[in-house]
C-alpha positions as CSV (number, residue, x, y, z in Angstrom):
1,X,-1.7,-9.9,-14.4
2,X,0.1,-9.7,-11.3
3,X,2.9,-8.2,-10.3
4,X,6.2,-10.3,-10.3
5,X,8.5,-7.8,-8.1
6,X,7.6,-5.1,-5.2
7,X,9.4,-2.5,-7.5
8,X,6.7,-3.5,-10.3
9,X,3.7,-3.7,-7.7
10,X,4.7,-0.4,-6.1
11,X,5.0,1.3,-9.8
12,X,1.8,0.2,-10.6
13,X,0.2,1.8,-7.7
14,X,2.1,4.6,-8.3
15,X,0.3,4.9,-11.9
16,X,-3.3,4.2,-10.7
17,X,-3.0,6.7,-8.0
18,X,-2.6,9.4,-11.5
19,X,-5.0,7.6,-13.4
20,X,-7.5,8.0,-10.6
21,X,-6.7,11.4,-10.3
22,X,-5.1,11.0,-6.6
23,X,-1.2,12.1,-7.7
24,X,-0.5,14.8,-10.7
25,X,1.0,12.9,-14.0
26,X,3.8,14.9,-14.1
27,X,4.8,13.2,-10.8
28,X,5.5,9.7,-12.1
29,X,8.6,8.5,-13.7
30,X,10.2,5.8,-15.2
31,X,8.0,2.8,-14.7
32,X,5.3,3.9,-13.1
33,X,4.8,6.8,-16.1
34,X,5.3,4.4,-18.9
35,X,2.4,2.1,-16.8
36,X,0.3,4.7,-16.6
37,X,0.3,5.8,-20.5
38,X,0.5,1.7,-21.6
39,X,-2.2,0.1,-19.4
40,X,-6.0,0.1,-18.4
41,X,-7.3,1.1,-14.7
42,X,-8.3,-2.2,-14.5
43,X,-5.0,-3.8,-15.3
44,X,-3.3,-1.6,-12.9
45,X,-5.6,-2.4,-10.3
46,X,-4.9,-6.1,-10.5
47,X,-0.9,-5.5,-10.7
48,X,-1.5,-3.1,-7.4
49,X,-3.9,-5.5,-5.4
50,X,-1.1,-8.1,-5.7
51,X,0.8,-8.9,-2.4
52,X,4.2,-8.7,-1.9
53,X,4.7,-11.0,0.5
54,X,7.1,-13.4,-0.9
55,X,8.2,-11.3,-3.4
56,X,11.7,-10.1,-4.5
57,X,12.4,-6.5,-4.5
58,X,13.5,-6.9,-8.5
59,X,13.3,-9.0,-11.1
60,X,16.1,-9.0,-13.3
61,X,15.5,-8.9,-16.6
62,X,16.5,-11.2,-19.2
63,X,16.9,-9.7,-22.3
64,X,20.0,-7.1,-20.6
65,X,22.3,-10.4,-20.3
């Protein structure tokens, strides 16, 4: 699954970095710790890899309107 924002693609290398080991849990917060809890190495390493080129910093969400 790719990542649709730089926030999101930043957050999830934020989460593999702890899940590798790299960066202490207790570092992470908000989206990046509930990535890291909810979602597989390998699904965090295809929402990392994702370029941002192109992409917006945020996506807004649609169910806050």
């Amino acid at each position: 699954m790719p990542a649709k924002s730089k926030a999101q693609q930043k957050a999830a290398g934020a989460a593999l970095s702890a899940k590798r080991g790299d960066t202490p849990v207790k570092e992470l917060k908000g989206a990046s710790k509930s990535m890291h809890e909810s979602m597989s190495k390998k699904e965090l390493e295809d929402m990392a890899a994702t370029s941002r080129k192109g992409k917006p910093e945020h996506v807004e969400d649609k169910g806050k309107k």
